[in-house]
C-alpha positions in Angstrom: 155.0 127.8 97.5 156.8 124.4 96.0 155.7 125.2 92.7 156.0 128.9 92.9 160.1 128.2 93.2 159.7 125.3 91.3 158.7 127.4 88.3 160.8 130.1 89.3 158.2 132.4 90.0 158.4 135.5 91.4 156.6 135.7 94.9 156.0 139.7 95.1 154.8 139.9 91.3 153.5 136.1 91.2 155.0 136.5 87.3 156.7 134.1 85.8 160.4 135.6 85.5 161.5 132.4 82.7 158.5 130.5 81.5 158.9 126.6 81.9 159.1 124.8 78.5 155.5 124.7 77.8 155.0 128.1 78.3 157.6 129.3 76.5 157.0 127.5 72.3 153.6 129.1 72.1 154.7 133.0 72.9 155.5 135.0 69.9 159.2 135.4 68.6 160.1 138.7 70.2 158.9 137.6 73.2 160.7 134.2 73.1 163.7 135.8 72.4 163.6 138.4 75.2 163.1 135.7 77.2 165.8 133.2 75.6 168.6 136.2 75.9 167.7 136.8 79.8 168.0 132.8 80.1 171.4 132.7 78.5 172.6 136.1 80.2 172.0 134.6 83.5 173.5 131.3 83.0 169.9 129.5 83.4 169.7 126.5 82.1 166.4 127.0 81.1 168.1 128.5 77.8 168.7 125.0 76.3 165.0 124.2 76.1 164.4 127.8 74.4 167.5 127.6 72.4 166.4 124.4 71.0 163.0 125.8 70.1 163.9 128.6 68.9 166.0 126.8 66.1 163.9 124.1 65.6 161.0 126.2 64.8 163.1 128.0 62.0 165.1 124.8 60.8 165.4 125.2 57.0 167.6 123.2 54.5 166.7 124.9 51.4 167.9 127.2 49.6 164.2 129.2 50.0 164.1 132.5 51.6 163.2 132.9 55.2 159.5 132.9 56.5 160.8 135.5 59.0 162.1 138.6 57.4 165.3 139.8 58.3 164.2 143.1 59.8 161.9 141.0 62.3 164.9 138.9 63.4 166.4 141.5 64.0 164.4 143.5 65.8 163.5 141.0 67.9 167.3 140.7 68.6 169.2 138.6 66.7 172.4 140.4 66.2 172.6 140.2 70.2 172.2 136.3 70.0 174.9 136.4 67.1 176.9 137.9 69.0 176.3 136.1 72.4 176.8 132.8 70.6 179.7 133.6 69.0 181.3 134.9 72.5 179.9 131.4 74.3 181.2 128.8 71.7 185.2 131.0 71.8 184.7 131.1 75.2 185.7 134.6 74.9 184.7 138.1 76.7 181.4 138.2 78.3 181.4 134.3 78.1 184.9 133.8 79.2 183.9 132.6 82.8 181.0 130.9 81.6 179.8 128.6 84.2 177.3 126.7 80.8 178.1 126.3 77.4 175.2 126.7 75.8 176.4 127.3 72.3 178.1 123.8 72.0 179.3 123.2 68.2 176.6 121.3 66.7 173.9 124.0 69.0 176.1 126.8 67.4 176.1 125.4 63.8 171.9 124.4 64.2 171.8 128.8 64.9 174.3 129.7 62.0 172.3 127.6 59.3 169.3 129.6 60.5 170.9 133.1 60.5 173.1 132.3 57.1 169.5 133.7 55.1 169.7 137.0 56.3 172.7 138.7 54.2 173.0 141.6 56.4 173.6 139.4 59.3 176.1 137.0 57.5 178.2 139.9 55.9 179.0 140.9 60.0 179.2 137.1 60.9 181.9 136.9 58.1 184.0 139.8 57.9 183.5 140.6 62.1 183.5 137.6 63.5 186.1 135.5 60.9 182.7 133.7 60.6 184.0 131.2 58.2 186.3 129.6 60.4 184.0 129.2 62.8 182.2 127.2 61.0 184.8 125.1 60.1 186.1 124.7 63.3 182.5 124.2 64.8 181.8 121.3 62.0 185.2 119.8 62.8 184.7 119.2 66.5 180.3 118.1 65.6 179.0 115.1 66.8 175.6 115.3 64.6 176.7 113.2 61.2 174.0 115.9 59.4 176.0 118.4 61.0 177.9 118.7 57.3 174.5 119.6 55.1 174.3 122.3 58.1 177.9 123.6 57.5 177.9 123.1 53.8 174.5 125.2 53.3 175.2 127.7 55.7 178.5 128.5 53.8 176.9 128.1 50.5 174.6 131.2 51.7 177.5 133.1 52.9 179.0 133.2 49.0 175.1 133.5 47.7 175.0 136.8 50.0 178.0 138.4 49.9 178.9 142.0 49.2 182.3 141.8 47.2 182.3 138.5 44.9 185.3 136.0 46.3 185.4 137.0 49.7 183.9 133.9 51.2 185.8 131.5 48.6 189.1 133.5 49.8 188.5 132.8 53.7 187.7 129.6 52.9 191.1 128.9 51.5 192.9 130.6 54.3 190.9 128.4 56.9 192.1 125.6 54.1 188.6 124.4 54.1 189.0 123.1 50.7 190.1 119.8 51.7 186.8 119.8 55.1 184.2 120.7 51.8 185.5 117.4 50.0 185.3 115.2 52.9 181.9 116.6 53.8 180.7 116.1 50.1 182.5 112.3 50.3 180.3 111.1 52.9 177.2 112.6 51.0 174.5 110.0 51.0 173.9 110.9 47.1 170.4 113.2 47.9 171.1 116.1 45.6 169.4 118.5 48.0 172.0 117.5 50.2 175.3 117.3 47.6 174.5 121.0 45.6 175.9 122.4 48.6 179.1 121.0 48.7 179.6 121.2 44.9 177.9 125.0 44.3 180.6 125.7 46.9 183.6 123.5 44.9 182.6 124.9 41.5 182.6 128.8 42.7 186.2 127.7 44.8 187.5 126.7 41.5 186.1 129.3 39.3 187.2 132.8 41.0 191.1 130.8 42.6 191.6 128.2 40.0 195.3 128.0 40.7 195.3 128.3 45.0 191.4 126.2 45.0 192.0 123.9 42.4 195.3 122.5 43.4 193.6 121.6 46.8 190.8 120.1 45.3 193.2 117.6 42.9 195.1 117.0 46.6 192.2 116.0 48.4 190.8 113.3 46.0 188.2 115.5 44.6 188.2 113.8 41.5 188.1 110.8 43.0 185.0 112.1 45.6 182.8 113.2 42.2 183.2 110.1 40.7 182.1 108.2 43.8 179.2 110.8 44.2 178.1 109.9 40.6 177.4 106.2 41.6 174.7 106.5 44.1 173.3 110.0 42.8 170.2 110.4 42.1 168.2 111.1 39.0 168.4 114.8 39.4 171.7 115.1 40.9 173.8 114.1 37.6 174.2 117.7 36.5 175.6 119.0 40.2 178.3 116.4 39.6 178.7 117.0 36.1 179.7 120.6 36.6 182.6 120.3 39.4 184.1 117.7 36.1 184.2 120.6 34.0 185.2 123.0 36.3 188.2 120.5 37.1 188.7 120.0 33.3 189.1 123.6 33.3 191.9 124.2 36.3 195.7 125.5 35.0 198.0 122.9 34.7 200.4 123.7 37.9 197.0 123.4 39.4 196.9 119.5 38.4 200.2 118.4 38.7 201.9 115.9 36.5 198.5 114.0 36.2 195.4 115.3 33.9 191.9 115.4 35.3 191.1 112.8 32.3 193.8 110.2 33.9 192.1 110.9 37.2 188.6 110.3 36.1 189.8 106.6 34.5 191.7 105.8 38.1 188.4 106.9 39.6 186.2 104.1 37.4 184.7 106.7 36.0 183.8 104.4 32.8 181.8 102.4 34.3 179.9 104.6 37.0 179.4 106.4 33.1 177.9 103.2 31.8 175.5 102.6 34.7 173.7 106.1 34.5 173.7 105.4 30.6 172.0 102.3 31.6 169.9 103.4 34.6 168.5 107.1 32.8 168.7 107.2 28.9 165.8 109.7 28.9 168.0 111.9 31.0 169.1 113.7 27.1 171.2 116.5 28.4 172.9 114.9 31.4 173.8 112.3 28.9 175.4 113.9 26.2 177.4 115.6 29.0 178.6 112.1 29.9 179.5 110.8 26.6 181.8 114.0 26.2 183.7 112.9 29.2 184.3 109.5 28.0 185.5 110.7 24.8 188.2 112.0 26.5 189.2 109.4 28.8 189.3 107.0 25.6 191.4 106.5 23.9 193.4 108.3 25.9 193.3 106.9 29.2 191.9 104.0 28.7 191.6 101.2 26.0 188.5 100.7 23.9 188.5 97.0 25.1 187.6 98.7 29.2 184.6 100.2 27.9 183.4 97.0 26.2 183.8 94.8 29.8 182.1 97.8 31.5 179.2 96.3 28.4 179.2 99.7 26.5 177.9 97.6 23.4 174.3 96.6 24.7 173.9 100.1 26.8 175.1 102.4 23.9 173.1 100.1 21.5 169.9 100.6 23.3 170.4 104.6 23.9 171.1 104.8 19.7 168.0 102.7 19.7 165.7 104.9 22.0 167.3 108.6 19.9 168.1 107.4 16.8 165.2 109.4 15.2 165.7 112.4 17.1 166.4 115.1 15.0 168.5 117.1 17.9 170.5 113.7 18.8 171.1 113.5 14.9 172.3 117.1 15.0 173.8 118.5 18.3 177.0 116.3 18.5 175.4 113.5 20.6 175.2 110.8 17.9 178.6 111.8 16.5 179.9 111.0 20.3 177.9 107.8 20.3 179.5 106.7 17.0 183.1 107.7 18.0 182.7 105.0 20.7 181.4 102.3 18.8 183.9 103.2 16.1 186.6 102.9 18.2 185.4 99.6 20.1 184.8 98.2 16.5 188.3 98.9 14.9 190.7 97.8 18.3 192.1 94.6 17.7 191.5 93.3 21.0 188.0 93.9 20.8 187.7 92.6 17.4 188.7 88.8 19.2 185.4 89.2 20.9 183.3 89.7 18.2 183.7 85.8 16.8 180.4 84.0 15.9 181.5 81.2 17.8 182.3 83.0 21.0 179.7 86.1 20.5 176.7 86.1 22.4 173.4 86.3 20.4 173.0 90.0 22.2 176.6 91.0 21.2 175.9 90.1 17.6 173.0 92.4 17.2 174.7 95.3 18.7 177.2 94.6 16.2 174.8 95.7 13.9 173.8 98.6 15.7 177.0 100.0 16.2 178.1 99.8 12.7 174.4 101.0 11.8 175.1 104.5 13.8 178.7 104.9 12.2 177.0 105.1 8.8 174.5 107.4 10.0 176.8 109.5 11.4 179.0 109.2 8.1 176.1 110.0 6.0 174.7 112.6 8.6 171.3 111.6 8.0 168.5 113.3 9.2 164.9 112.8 9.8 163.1 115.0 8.5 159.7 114.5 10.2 160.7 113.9 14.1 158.2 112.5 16.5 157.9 115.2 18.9 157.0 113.1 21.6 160.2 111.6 21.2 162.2 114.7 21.3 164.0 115.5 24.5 162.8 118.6 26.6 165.5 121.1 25.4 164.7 120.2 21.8 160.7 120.3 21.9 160.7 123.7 24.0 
């Protein structure tokens, strides 16, 4: 009899009313969520075991489709637990003298992520349920440090999904989320399958309200936050970065204010998080040429030729000349005429010119000399090779 009300059995039947734990992960989903909607209907705290199973088992930080069809979710009943959580976590009509909150904010962020693949689901989350600032507010009161790659993917589906193009870029303005998104994508750890959230969302805020989106974005450091992101990215996370510059370059001026996004990017060190990736991935061809572009128009501009030669832009830019000289789409695409513009302009400033003495040169130095001045005659004489290697070639050239 112990374990009969121990397991919550029923004596008459001798069925189990709500399986224990164990009995509950192996059923089949309908079944575990008829049994996880009694649980939370009844305020039994059973429902935090099946809750958390429920989401676990259909945890997904991708951007892949579901394993579970949408019709399956929700005919199993899914817009019910939508609905259920969203009542629990406000604390509002069926939930409002809730004895057990079940749907805490990191539990109710956990559910969202998992729903946010189903478009028909997220369009009534959204435009229902003001679904976007729920998220924000759940995120904002989280515990769980990855509770931002939750938030930030599950919004990112929202605008991938949604019916009329801007909606979800407009709530997230009127929740003035712009400035939650760039704190979330400042404490990235630099994992691009964690920061394309953050700026997928930033780049489509800027593109469809450039004025209302961009202005926050320049208030809230975001500048500042890409640069930062740029110095412990990862090899395949250059490009996400790249793009939110652009789309920044790009922004009306009342957007920006008094100062340009170019004077931004030189407060921001951007010359020398520039020179490391130069350094660290030469072969990286088009993420490169992308990054000499934006130093082109930091200096002169912004910034003296003499910083770039401290941040060592000689020896780097020497040995990515070295490594594409032959190339025949570096020769021709713009990339060795940005290449030259550097070294020209590091070669004719006066104050560089000091550093370039025999007697106070290093032996490296020196032969970059000769590099740099061999790449502005190339580029004056526009040669071309006329027989590339096309192992040598980067990708976008050889396909």
């Amino acid at each position: 009899m112990e374990w009969v009300e121990l397991h919550d059995v029923d004596p008459e039947t001798m069925s189990l009313e709500l399986p224990p734990d164990m009995l509950f992960g192996p059923l089949e989903f309908p079944k575990q969520m008829r049994f996880l909607l009694a649980a939370l209907r009844a305020d039994n705290e059973l429902a935090d075991g099946y809750l958390a199973r429920v989401i676990i088992d259909r945890m997904d930080l991708s951007l892949d489709p579901p394993i579970l069809s949408e019709g399956d979710f929700l005919a199993a009943g899914g817009k019910e637990l939508l609905d259920f959580s969203v009542e629990d976590f406000t604390g509002t009509k069926s939930r409002a003298q809730r004895k057990h909150i079940f749907f805490q904010p990191d539990q109710f962020l956990q559910f969202i992520n998992v729903i946010a693949a189903y478009p028909s689901l997220t369009e009534y989350f959204v435009n229902e349920k003001d679904g976007v600032e729920l998220v924000f507010q759940a995120y904002r009161h989280s515990k769980n440090p990855y509770a931002r790659v939750m938030a930030m993917r599950s919004l990112t589906l929202f605008s991938f999904t949604q019916a009329v193009d801007g909606t979800v870029e407009r709530r997230i303005l009127q929740s003035n989320g712009v400035k939650t998104i760039v704190d979330a994508y400042k404490q990235s750890t630099g994992d691009p399958t964690e920061t394309r959230f953050p700026t997928l969302l930033l780049s489509s805020i800027m593109r469809h309200y450039p004025k209302e989106g961009g202005k926050e974005f320049i208030d809230a450091d975001g500048v500042e936050a890409v640069v930062n992101n740029l110095n412990i990215c990862r090899y395949k996370g250059i490009p996400q970065h790249i793009r939110v510059l652009h789309d920044a370059q790009r922004l009306p001026k009342q957007s920006i204010g008094k100062k340009s996004v170019d004077a931004r990017l030189e407060e921001a060190d951007f010359l020398g998080v520039a020179m490391g990736l130069l350094d660290s991935f030469p072969e990286f061809y088009e993420a490169t040429g992308d990054l000499l572009k934006l130093m082109t128009s930091v200096v002169p501009a912004h910034a003296d030729p003499l910083e770039l030669l401290e941040y060592r832009a000689m020896p780097i830019l020497s040995k990515y000349y070295v490594r594409w000289r032959e190339d025949q789409s570096f020769q021709t695409d713009g990339t060795r005429t940005l290449v030259a513009k550097l070294f020209e302009l590091m070669l004719n400033d006066k104050t560089c010119q000091r550093c370039y003495d025999p007697s106070v040169a290093s032996y490296e130095l020196l032969e970059c000399l000769r590099t740099a001045k061999l790449a502005v005659q190339d580029e004056r004489e526009k040669r071309v090779t006329r027989f590339p290697d096309p192992q040598r070639q980067p990708a976008s050239a050889a396909a």
